[in-house]
DOTI-129747 format. One record per residue (C-alpha): residue in one letter; y, z, x; residue number from 1. Coordinates in nm, 3 decimals, always signed. Each point is the difference from the previous one (the first is absolute). Example, Ala and Ser with C-alpha at 12.3 -4.5 7.8 and 13.67 -1.06 7.14 Angstrom:
<atoms>
<"a", <-0.450, +0.780, +1.230>, 1>;
<"s", <+0.344, -0.066, +0.137>, 2>;
</atoms>
This chain:
<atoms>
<"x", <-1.320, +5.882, +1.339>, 1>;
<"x", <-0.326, +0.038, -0.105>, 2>;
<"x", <-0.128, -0.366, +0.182>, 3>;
<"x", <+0.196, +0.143, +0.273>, 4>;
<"x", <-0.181, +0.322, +0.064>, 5>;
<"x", <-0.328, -0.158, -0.078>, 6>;
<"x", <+0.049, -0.273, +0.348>, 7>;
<"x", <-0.094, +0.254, +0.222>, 8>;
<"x", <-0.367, +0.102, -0.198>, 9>;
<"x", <-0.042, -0.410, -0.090>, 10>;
<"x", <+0.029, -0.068, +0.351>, 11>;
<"x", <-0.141, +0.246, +0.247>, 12>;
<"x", <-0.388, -0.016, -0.160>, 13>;
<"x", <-0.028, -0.391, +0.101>, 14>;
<"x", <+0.169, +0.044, +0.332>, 15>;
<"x", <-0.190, +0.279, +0.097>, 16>;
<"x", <-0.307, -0.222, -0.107>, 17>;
<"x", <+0.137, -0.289, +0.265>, 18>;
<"x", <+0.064, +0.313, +0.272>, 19>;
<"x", <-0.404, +0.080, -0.044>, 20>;
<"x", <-0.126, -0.333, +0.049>, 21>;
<"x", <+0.272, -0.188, +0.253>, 22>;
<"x", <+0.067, +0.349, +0.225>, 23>;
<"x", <-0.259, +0.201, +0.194>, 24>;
<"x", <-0.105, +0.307, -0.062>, 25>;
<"x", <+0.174, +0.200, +0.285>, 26>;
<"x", <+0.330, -0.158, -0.152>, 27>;
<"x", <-0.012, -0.005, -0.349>, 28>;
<"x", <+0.204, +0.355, -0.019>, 29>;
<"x", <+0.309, -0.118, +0.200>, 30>;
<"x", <-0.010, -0.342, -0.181>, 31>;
<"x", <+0.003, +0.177, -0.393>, 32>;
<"x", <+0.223, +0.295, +0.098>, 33>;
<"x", <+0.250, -0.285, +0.159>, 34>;
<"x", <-0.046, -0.160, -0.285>, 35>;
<"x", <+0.050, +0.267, -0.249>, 36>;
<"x", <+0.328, +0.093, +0.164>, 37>;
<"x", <+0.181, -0.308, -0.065>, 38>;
<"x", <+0.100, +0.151, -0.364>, 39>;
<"x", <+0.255, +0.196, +0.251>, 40>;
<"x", <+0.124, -0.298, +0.177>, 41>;
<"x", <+0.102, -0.117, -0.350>, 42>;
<"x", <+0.182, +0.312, -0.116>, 43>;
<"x", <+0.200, +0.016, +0.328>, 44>;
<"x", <+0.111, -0.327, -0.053>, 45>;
<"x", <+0.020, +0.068, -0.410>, 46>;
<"x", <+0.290, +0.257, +0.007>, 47>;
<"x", <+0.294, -0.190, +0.246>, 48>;
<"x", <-0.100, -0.285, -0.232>, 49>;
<"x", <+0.073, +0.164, -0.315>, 50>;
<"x", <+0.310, +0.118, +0.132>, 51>;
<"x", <+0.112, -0.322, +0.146>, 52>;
<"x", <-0.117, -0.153, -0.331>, 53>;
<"x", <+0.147, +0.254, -0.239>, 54>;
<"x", <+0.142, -0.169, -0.355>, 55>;
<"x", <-0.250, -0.291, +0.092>, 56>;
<"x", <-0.323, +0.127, +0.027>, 57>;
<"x", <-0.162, -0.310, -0.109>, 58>;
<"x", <+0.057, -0.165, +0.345>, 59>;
<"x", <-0.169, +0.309, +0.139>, 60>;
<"x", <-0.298, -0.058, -0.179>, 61>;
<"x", <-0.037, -0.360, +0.081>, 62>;
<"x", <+0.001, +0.044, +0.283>, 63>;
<"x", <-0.329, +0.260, -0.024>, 64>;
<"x", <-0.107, -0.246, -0.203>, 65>;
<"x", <+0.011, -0.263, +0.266>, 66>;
<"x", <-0.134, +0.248, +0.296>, 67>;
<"x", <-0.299, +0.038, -0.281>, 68>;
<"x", <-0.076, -0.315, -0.038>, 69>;
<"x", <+0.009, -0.142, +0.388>, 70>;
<"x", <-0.187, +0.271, +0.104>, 71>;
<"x", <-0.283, -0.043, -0.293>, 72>;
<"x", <+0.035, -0.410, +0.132>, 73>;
<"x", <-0.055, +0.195, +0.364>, 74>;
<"x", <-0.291, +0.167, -0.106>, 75>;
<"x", <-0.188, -0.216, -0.196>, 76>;
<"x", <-0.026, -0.244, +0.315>, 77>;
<"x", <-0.055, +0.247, +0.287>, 78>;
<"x", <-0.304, +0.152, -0.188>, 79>;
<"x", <-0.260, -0.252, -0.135>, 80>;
<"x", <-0.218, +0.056, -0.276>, 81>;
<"x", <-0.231, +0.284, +0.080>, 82>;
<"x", <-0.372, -0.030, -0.049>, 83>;
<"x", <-0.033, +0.335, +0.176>, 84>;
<"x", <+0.110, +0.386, -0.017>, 85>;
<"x", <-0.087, +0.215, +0.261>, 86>;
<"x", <-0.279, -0.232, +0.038>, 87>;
<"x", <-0.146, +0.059, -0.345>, 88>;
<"x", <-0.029, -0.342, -0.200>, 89>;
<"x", <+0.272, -0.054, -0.292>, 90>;
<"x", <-0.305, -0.061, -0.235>, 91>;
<"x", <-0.130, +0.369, +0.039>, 92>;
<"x", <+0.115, +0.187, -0.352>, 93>;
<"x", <+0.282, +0.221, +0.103>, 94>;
<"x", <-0.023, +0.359, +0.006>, 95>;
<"x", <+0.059, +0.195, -0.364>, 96>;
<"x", <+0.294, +0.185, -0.060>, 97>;
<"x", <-0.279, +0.272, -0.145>, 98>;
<"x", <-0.117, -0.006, +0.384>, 99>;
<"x", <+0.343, +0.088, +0.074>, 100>;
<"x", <+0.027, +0.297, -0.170>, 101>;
<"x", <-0.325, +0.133, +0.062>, 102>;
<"x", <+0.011, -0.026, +0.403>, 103>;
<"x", <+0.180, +0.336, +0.075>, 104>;
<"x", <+0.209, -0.123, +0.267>, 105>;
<"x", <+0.159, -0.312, -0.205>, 106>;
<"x", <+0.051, +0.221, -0.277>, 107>;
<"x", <+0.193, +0.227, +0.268>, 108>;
<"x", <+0.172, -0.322, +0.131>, 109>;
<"x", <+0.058, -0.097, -0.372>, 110>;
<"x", <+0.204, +0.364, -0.141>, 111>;
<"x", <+0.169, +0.000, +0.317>, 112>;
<"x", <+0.155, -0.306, -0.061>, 113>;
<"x", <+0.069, +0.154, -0.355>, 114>;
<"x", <+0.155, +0.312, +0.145>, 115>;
<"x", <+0.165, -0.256, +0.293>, 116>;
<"x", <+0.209, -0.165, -0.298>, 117>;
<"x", <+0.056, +0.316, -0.186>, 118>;
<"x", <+0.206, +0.123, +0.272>, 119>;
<"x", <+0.206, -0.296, +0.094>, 120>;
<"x", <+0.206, +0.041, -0.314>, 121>;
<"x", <+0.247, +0.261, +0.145>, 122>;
<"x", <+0.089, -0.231, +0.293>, 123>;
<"x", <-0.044, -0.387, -0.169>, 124>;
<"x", <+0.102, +0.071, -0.331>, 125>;
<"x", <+0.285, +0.270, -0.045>, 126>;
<"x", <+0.048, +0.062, +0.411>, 127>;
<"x", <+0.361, -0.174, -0.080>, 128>;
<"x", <+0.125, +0.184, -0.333>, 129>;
<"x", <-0.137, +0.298, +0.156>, 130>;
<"x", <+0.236, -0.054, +0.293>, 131>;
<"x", <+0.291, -0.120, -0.190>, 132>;
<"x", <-0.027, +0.311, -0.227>, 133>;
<"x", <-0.065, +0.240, +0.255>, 134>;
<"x", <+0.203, -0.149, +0.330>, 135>;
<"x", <+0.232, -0.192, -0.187>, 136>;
<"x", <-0.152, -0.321, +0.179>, 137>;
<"x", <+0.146, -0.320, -0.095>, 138>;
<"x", <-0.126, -0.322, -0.053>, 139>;
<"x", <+0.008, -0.180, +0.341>, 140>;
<"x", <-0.125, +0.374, +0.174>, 141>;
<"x", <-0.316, -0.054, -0.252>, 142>;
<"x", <-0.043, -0.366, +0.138>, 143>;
<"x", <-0.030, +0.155, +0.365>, 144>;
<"x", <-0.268, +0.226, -0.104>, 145>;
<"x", <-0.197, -0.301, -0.119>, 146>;
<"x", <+0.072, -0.148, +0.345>, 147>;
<"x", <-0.169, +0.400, +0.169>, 148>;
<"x", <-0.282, -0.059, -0.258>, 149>;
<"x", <-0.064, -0.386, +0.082>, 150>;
<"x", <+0.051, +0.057, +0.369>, 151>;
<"x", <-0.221, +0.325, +0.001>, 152>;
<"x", <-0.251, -0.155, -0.120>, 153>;
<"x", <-0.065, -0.265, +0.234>, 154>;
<"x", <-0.156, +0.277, +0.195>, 155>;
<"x", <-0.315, -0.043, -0.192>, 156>;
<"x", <-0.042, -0.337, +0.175>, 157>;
<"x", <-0.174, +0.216, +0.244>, 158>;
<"x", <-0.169, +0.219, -0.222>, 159>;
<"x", <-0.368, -0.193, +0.073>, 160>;
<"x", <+0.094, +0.099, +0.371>, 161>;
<"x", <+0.013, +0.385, -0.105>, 162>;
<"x", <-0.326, -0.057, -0.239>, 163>;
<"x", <-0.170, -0.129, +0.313>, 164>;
<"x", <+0.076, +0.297, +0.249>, 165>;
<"x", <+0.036, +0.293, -0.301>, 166>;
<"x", <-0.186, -0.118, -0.252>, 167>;
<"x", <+0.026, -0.057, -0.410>, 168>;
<"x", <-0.001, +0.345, -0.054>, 169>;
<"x", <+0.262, +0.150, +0.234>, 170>;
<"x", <+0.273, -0.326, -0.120>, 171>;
<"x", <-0.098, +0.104, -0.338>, 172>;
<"x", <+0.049, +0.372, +0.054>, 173>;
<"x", <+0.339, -0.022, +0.157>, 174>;
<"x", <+0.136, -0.254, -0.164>, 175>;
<"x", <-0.029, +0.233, -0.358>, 176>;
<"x", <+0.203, +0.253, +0.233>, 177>;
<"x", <+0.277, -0.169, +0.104>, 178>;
<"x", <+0.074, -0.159, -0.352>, 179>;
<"x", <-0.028, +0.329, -0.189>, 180>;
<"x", <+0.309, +0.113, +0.355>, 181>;
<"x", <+0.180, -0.299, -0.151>, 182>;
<"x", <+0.001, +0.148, -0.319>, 183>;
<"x", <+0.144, +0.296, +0.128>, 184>;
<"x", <+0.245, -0.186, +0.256>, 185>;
<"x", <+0.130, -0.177, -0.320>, 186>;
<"x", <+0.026, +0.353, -0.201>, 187>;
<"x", <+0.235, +0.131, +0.303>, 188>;
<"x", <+0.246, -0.330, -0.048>, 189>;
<"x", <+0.303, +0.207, -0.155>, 190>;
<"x", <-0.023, +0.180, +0.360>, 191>;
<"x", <-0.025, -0.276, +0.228>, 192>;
<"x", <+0.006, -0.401, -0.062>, 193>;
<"x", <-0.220, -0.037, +0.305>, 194>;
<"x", <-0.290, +0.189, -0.153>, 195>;
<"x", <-0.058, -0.238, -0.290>, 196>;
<"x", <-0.003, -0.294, +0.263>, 197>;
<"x", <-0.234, +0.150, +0.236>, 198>;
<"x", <-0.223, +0.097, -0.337>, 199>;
<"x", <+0.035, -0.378, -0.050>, 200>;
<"x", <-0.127, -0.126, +0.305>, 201>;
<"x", <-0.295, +0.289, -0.033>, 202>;
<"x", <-0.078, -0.112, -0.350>, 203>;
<"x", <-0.006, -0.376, +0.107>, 204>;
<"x", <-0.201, +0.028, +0.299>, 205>;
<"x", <-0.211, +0.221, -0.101>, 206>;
<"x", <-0.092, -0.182, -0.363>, 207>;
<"x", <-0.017, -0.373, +0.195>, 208>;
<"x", <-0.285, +0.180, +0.277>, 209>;
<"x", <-0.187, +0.162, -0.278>, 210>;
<"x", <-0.002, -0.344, -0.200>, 211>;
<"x", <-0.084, -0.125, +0.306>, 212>;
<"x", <-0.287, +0.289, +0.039>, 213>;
<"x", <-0.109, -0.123, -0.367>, 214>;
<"x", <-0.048, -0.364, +0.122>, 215>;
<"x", <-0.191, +0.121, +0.276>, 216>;
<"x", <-0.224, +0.245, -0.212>, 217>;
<"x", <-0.080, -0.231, -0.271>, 218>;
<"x", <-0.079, -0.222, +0.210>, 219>;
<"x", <-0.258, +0.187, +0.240>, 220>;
<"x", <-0.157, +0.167, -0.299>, 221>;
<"x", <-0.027, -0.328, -0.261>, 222>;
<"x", <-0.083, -0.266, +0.265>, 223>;
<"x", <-0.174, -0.196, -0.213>, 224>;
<"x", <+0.313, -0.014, -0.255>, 225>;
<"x", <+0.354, +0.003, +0.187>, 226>;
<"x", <+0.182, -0.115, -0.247>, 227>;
<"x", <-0.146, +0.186, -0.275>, 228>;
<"x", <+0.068, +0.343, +0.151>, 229>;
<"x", <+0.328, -0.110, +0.117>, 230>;
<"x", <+0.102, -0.131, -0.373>, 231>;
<"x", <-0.151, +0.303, -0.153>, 232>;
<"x", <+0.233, +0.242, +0.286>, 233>;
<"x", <+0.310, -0.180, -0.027>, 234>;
<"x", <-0.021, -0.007, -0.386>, 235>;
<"x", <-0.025, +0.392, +0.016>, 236>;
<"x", <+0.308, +0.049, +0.202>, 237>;
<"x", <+0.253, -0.202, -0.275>, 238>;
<"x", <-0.170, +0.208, -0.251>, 239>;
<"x", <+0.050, +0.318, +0.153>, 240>;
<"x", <+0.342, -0.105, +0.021>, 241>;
<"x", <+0.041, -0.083, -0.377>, 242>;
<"x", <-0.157, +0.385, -0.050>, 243>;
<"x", <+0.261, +0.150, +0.289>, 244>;
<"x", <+0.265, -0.148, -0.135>, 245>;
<"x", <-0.042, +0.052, -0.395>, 246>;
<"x", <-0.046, +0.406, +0.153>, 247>;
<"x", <+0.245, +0.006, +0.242>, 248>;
<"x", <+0.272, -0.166, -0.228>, 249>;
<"x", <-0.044, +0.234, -0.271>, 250>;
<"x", <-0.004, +0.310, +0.208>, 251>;
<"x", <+0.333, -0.088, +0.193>, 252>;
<"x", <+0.196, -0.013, -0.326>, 253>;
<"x", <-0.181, +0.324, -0.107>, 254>;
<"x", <-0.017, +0.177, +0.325>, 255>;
<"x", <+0.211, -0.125, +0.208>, 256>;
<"x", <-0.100, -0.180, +0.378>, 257>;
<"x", <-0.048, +0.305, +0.182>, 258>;
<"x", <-0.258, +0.140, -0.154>, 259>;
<"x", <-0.188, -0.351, -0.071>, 260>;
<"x", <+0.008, -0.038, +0.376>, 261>;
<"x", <-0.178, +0.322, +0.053>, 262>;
<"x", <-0.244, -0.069, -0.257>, 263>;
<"x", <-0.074, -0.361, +0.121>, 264>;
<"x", <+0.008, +0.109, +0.401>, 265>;
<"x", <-0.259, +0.273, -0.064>, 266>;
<"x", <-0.173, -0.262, -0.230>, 267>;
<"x", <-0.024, -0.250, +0.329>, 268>;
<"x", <-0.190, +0.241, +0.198>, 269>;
<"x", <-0.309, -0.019, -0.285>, 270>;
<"x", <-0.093, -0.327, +0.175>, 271>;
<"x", <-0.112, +0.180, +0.324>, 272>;
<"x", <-0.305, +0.086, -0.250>, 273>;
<"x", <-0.081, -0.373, -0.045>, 274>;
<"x", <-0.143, -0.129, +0.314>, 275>;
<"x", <-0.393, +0.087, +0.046>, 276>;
<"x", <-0.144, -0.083, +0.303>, 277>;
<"x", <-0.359, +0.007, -0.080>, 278>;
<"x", <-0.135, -0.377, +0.027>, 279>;
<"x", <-0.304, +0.040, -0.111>, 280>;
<"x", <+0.009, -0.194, -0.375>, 281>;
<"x", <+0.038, -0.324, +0.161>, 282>;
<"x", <-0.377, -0.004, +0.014>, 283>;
<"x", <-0.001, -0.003, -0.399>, 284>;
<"x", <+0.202, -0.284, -0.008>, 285>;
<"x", <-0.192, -0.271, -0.149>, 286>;
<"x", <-0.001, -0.306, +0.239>, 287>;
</atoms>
């Protein structure tokens, strides 16, 4: 599990490298935001496998095992060794993590991504006890939900589109807003099975654009260091996780869902306060 959830943070900082040096400018959003949503491809095509795999789950995972490995074999010979990021020589010494933190705007980028993963752990990590206990869902109505939330989130395949003609900022901003209305969608499920689904497809599009948003802000802000900032972000967002979870777990045995959801939707909205749009410590940057 833990190699698992790791892929996606292993592999996105070296593929965004090869986006930065192999794609121009103008089309470096689409390519990582298309990129980024392919963790959605695989969890549509995850949950009618585990079902159709159930009491042999070991075939299932060859055969992600397989999918990983061609597609590694696929990428190591469509991109060549790169000499180049962003056109700033591999030989350069790569940006601190200490720069990081100090630039106001990645330290933004770098708690939202904190906050981002804090407030997943509703949805991705009790979304289907929390239905079964409250709805009475049963195992295969779980499995479609996985199929709303993989599907949904193929939507942030356009998310560089939307960064392009809104901007960082606005995909940021409303993305926060429609997963803390998931979180209420999914508190209203005793009332209505369609409200946790159409939380699910909010939650999942909204959290694959603002990953995609992250890609795109790390990687206008840290030029010199793609894959650093995006290593750094998508470390935050597993770890924020860990934290929602651990919190969230505890307080639904104490508390009860309801008033977890509450707490965690109002929670969301503290990420509108994390975007700054003032550019202006770039110029401190050392080169």
């Amino acid at each position: 599990m833990l190699l698992a959830g790791s892929a996606a943070g292993l592999t996105l900082p070296p593929v965004v490298t090869a986006i930065c040096a192999e794609v121009v400018k103008g089309r470096r959003a689409l390519a990582t935001t298309v990129v980024n949503a392919g963790t959605s491809a695989g969890i549509v095509a995850s949950a009618p496998l585990a079902l159709l795999a159930y009491g042999d789950w070991r075939v299932a995972y060859l055969l992600f095992a397989l999918v990983a490995g061609i597609t590694t074999l696929g990428i190591f010979a469509a991109t060549p060794a790169i000499v180049s990021a962003c056109g700033v020589s591999s030989q350069k010494a790569r940006v601190s993590l200490r720069v990081f933190w100090e630039a106001p705007r990645v330290r933004a980028l770098i708690i939202s991504a904190f906050l981002c993963g804090i407030v997943l752990a509703p949805y991705w990590t009790f979304g289907g006890e929390i239905l079964a206990q409250q709805a009475g869902w049963s195992g295969e109505e779980i499995g479609f939900l996985w199929m709303v939330l993989g599907a949904a989130g193929l939507f942030g395949a356009v998310s560089g589109a939307l960064v392009r003609r809104f901007g960082v900022g606005k995909v940021h901003d409303a993305s926060f807003v429609l997963m803390s209305a998931s979180l209420f969608l999914l508190m209203l499920s005793p009332i209505n099975p369609w409200f946790p689904l159409i939380g699910a497809a909010l939650q999942s599009s909204s959290y694959m654009s603002l990953s995609g948003a992250y890609l795109v802000w790390g990687v206008d802000d840290v030029p010199k260091d793609p894959a650093g900032v995006t290593a750094a972000t998508f470390f935050m967002m597993p770890l924020g996780l860990a934290l929602g979870a651990y919190v969230f777990g505890h307080g639904l045995a104490m508390f009860g869902a309801g008033p977890m959801l509450w707490l965690f939707g109002l929670f969301t909205l503290s990420g509108l306060l994390l975007y700054q749009h003032d550019r202006s410590f770039l110029a401190s940057v050392p080169a």
